[in-house]
C-alpha positions as CSV (number, residue, x, y, z in Angstrom):
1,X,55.4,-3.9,10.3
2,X,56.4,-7.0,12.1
3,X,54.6,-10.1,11.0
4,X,54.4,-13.5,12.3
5,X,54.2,-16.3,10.4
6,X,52.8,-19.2,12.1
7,X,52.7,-23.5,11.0
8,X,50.3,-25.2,13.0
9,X,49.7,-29.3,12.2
10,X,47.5,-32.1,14.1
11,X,46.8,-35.6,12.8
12,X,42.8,-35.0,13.1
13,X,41.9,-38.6,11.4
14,X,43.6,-40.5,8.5
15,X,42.0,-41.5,5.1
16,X,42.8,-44.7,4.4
17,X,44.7,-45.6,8.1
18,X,47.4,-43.5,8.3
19,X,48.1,-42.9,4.8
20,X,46.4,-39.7,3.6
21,X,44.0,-36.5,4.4
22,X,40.8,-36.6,3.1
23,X,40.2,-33.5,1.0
24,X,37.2,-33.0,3.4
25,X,39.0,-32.3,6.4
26,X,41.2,-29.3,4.7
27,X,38.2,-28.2,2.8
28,X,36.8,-27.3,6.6
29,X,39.8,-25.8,7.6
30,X,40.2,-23.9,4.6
31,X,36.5,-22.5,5.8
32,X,37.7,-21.6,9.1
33,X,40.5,-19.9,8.0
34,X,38.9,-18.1,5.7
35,X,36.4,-16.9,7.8
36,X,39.3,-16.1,10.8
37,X,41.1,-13.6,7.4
38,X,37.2,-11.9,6.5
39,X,37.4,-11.1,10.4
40,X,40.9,-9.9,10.8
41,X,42.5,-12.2,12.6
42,X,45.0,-13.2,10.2
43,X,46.3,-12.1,7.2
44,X,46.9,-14.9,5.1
45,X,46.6,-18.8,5.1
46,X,47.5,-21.8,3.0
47,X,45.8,-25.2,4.0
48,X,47.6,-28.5,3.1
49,X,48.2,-31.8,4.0
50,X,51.3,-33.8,4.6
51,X,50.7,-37.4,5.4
52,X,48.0,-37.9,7.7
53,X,48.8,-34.6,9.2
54,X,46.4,-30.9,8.5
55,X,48.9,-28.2,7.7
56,X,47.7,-24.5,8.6
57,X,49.8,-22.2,7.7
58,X,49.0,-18.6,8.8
59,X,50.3,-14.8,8.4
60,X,49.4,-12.2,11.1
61,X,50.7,-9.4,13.6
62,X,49.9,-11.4,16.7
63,X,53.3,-12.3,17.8
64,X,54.3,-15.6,18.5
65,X,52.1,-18.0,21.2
66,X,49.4,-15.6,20.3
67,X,46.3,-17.2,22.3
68,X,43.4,-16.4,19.4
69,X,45.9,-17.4,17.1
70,X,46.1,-21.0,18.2
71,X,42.3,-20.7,19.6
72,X,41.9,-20.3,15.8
73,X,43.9,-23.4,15.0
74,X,42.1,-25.4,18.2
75,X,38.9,-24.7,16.6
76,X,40.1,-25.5,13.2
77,X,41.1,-28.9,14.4
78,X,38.4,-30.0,16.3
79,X,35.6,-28.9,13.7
80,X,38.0,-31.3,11.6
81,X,38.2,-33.9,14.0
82,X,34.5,-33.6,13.7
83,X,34.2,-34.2,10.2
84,X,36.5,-37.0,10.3
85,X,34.3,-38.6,13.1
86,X,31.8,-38.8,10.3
87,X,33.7,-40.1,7.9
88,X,34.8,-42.8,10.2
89,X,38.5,-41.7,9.7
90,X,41.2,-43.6,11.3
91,X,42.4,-42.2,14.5
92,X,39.8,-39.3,14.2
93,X,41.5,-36.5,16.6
94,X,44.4,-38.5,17.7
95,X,46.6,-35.0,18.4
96,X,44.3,-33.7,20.4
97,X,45.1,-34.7,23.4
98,X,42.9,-32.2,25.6
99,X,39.4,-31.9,26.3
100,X,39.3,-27.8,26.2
101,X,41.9,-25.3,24.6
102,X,44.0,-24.1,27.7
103,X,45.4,-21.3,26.1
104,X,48.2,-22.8,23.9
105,X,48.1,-25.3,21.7
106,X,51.9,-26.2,23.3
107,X,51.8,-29.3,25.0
108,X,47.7,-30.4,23.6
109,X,48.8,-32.2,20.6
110,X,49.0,-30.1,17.9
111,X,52.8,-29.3,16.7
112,X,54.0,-25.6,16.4
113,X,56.8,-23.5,14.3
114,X,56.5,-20.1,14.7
115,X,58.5,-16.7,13.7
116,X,58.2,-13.1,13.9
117,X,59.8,-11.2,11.4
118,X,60.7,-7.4,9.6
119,X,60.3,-8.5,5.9
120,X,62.8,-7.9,4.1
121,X,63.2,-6.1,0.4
122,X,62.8,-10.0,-0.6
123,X,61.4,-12.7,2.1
124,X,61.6,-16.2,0.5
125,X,60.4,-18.8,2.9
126,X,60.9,-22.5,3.5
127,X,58.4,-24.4,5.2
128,X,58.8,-27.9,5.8
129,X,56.7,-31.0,6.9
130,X,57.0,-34.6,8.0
131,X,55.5,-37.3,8.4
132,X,56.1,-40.7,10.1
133,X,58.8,-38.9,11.7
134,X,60.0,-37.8,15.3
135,X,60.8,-34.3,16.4
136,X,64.3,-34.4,16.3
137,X,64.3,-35.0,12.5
138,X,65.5,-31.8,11.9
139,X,68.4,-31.9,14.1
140,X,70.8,-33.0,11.2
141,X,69.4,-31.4,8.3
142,X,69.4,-27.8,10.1
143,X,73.2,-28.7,11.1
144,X,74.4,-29.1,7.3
145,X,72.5,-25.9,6.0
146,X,74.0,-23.5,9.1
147,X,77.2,-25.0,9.8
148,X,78.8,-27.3,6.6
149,X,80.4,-25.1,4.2
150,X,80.4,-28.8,2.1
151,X,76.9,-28.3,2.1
152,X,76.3,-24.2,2.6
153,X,79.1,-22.6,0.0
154,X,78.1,-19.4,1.5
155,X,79.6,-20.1,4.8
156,X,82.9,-19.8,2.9
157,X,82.2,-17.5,0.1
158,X,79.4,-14.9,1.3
159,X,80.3,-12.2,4.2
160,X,77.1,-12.1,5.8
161,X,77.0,-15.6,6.6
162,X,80.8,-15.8,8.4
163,X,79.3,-14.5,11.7
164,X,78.0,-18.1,12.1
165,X,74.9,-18.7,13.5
166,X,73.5,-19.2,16.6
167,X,71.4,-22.5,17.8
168,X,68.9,-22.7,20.6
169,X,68.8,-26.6,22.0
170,X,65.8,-28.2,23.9
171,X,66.5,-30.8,25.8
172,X,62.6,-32.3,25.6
173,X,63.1,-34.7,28.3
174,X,64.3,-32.3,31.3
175,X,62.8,-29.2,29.5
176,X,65.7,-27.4,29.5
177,X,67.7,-25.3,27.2
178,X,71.0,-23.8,26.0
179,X,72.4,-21.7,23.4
180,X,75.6,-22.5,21.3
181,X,77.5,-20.6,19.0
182,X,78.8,-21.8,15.5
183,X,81.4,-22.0,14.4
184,X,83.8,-22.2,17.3
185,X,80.9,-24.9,19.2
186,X,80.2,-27.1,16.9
187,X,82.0,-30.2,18.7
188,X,79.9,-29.2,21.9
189,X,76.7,-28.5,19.4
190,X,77.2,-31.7,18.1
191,X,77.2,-34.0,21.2
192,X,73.9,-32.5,22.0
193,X,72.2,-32.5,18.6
194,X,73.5,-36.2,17.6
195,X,71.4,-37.3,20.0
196,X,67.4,-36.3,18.3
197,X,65.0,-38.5,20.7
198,X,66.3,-35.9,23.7
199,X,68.0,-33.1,22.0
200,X,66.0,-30.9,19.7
201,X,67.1,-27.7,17.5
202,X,64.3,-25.5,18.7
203,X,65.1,-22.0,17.1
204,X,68.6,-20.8,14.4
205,X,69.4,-17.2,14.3
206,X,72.0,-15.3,12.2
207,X,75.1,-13.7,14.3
208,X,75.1,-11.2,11.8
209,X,72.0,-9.4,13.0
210,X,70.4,-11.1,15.3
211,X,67.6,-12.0,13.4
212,X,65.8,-15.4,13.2
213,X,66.7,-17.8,10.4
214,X,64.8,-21.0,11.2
215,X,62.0,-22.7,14.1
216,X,60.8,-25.7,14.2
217,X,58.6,-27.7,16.2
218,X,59.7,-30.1,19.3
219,X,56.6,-31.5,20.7
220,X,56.5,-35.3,22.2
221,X,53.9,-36.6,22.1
222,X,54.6,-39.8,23.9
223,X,56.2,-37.7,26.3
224,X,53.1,-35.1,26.2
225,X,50.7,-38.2,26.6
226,X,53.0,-40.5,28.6
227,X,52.1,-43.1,26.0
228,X,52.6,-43.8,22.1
229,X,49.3,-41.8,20.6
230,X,51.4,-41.2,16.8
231,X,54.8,-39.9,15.7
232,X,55.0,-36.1,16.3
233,X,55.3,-35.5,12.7
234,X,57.3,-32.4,12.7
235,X,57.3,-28.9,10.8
236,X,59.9,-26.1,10.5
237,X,60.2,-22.4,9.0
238,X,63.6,-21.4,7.4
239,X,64.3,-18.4,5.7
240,X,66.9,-17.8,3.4
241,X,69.4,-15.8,1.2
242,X,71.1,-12.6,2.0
243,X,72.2,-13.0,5.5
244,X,71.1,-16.4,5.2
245,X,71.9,-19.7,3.2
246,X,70.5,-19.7,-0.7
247,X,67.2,-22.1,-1.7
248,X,69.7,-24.6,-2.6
249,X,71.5,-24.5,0.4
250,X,68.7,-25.0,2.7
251,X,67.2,-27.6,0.3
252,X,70.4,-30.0,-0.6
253,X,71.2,-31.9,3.0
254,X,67.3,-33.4,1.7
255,X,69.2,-35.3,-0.9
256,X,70.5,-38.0,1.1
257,X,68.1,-40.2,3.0
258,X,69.0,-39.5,6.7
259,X,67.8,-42.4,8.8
260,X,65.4,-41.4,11.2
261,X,63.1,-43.1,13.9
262,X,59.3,-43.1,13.4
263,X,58.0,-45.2,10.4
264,X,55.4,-48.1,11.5
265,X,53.6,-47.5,15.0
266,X,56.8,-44.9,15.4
267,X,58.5,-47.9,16.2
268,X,61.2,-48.1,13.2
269,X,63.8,-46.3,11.9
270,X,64.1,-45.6,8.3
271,X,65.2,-42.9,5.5
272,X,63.7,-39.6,5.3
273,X,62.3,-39.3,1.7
274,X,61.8,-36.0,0.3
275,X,58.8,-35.9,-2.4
276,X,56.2,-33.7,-3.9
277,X,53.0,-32.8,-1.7
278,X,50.9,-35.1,-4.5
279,X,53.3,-38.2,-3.1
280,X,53.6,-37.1,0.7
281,X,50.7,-40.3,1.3
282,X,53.1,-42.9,2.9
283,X,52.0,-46.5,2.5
284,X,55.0,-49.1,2.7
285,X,54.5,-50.4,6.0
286,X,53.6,-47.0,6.4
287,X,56.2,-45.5,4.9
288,X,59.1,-44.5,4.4
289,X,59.3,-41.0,6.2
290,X,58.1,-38.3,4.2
291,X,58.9,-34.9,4.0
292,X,57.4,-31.9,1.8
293,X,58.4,-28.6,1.3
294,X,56.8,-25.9,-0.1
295,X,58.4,-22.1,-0.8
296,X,56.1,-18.5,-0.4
297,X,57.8,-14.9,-0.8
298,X,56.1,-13.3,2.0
299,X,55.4,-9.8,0.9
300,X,53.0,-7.3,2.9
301,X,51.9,-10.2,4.6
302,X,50.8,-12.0,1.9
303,X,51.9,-15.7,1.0
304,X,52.6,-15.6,-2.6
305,X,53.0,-19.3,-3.7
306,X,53.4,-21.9,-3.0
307,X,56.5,-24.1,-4.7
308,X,56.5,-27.4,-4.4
309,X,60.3,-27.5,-3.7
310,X,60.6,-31.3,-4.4
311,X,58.3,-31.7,-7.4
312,X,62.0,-32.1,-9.5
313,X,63.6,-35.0,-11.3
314,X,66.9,-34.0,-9.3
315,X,65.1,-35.8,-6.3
316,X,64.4,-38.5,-8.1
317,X,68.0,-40.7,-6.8
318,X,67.1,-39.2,-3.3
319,X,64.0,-41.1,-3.5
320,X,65.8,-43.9,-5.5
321,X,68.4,-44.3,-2.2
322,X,65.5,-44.1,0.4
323,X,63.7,-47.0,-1.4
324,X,67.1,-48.9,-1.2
325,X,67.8,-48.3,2.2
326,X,64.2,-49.1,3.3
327,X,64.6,-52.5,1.6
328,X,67.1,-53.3,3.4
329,X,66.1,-52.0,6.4
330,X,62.9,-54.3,6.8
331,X,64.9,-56.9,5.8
332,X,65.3,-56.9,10.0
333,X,61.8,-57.0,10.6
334,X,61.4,-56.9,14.4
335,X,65.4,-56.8,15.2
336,X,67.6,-53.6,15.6
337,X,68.7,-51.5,14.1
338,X,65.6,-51.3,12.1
339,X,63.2,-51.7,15.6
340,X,64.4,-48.8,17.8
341,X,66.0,-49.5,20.9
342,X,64.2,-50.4,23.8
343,X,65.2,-47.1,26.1
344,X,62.9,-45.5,23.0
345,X,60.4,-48.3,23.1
346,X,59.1,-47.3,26.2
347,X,56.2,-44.9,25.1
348,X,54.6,-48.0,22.7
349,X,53.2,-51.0,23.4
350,X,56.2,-52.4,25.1
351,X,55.3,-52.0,28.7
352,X,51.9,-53.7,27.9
353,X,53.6,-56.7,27.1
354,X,55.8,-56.3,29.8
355,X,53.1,-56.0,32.3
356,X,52.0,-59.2,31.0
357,X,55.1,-61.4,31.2
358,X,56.4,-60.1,34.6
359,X,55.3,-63.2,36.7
360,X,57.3,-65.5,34.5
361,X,60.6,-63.9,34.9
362,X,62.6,-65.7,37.2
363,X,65.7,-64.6,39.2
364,X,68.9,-66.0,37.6
């Protein structure tokens, strides 16, 4: 049986600003959920929060872009976004960026990862989530677990893994995209990749088989909305060992802070800290960056977990560095390279005060 396991997120209203869920909103999307797996529509689910973001995360035979599927995750949202109307909540339904569900939650608001997959004997999954992030987060990370036998000692030392994997690459701004092969591309991978506000690692599959090894999701929203409505906050599925890289391989490039653009009114870059789920409730001038990650075995279907694959004191000088480097980050304040450049100011509040000022710029 081929199942499909689908992450679906949407910043529905934060609890207090942008800090937090409030335990109401995922107790109403564990209700709809529930209610979708009485019916049959899906086989599993796990509701959780990252940030100010609603995680669902969903088993089922659909395939992926299935349109109940994400009708189911539409309705989940905005009975949320309802709730959080209620509850005054910050930004109440700030993803949803549509008035009706059009089919696909692609390109409304609402960030997607999705696989399908033949379990294997043992399926051990990955799932990851952001917040205060951009999409192209990922870009690195993925990079050290698929290609950097520093990082992956099963590129070197396990067969299965010396095909090399191959990486699919959205360009988000031209929406566009191109396949390259590692290892023999990895110089053309990398001028692509090094570049996250444009270039985004959409899908990794093994060269050994074929199969998929990791997706992730590469929504804009600024470019989606053509203005600065919140960071896009991004998720990703990886799957690993046997023809793919072990736990610890797919967790270790988390423990070193990469410095990444989001952070306050997405407007900042600053280290990505990986924490526990319980700490995943950003406040230091909105920050830093957080990212969770929690592990299932999938098995029939079923999501047995999860693991909270951060709660451990061997992240603690991962966290201890991100402090650092956040210190001296706003140490800047509004300068670069803490502010990001202006080519990537253009979706905030920039070109209001732009507007303003263009009758007192004079010819030189």
């Amino acid at each position: 049986m081929k199942v499909t396991l689908s992450v679906i997120k949407a910043d529905i209203g934060g609890w207090v600003g942008h800090s937090a869920i409030h335990p109401a909103l995922e107790e109403s999307a564990r209700q709809s959920l529930a209610a979708a797996k009485a019916g049959g529509l899906i086989l599993d689910y796990f509701v959780t929060s990252c940030g100010d973001d609603l995680q669902l995360i969903m088993t089922h035979t659909k395939g992926v872009d299935s349109e109940p599927i994400h009708h189911l995750a539409w309705d989940t949202f905005m009975t949320g976004t309802g709730v959080a109307k209620k509850l005054k909540l910050y930004g109440a339904g700030q993803d949803m960026l549509a008035d009706a569900f059009s089919g696909n939650v692609k390109g409304q608001g609402p960030g997607v990862a999705e696989m399908e997959i033949e379990e294997r004997t043992s399926e051990p999954v990955l799932i990851f989530m952001a917040d205060k992030t951009s999409a192209g987060s990922w870009n690195l990370p993925l990079y050290k677990m698929f290609v950097d036998p520093f990082n992956t000692a099963g590129l070197v030392i396990a067969p299965q893994l010396h095909a090399g994997f191959r990486f699919e690459i959205h360009d988000i701004r031209e929406h566009r995209k191109i396949f390259f092969d590692t290892p023999e591309e990895i110089y053309d991978l990398l001028m692509f990749i090094g570049t996250p506000s444009r270039f985004t690692i959409k899908h990794v599959f093994s060269r050994h088989d074929g199969t998929i090894a990791a997706a992730s999701s590469t929504e804009r929203l600024s470019l989606i909305a053509g203005k600065y409505v919140g960071k896009d906050d991004p998720v990703m599925i990886v799957r690993s060992q046997h023809q793919f890289p072990a736990v610890g391989e797919v967790l270790e490039p988390f423990r070193y802070p990469w410095i990444i653009e989001g952070w306050m009114r997405g407007s900042h870059y600053g280290p990505l800290m990986a924490v526990a789920q319980k700490q995943a409730t950003p406040a230091r001038f909105d920050g830093p960056p957080r990212v969770i990650c929690l592990g299932f075995q999938v098995s029939d279907a079923r999501l047995i977990g999860p693991r909270d694959m951060f709660d451990d004191p061997s992240w603690d000088e991962a966290r201890r560095e991100a402090n650092l480097l956040a210190d001296h980050l706003r140490r800047h304040g509004p300068f670069e390279p803490h502010r990001l450049p202006l080519e990537e100011m253009e979706y905030t509040t920039l070109p209001q005060t732009m507007d303003k000022l263009k009758g007192r710029w004079k010819p030189l």
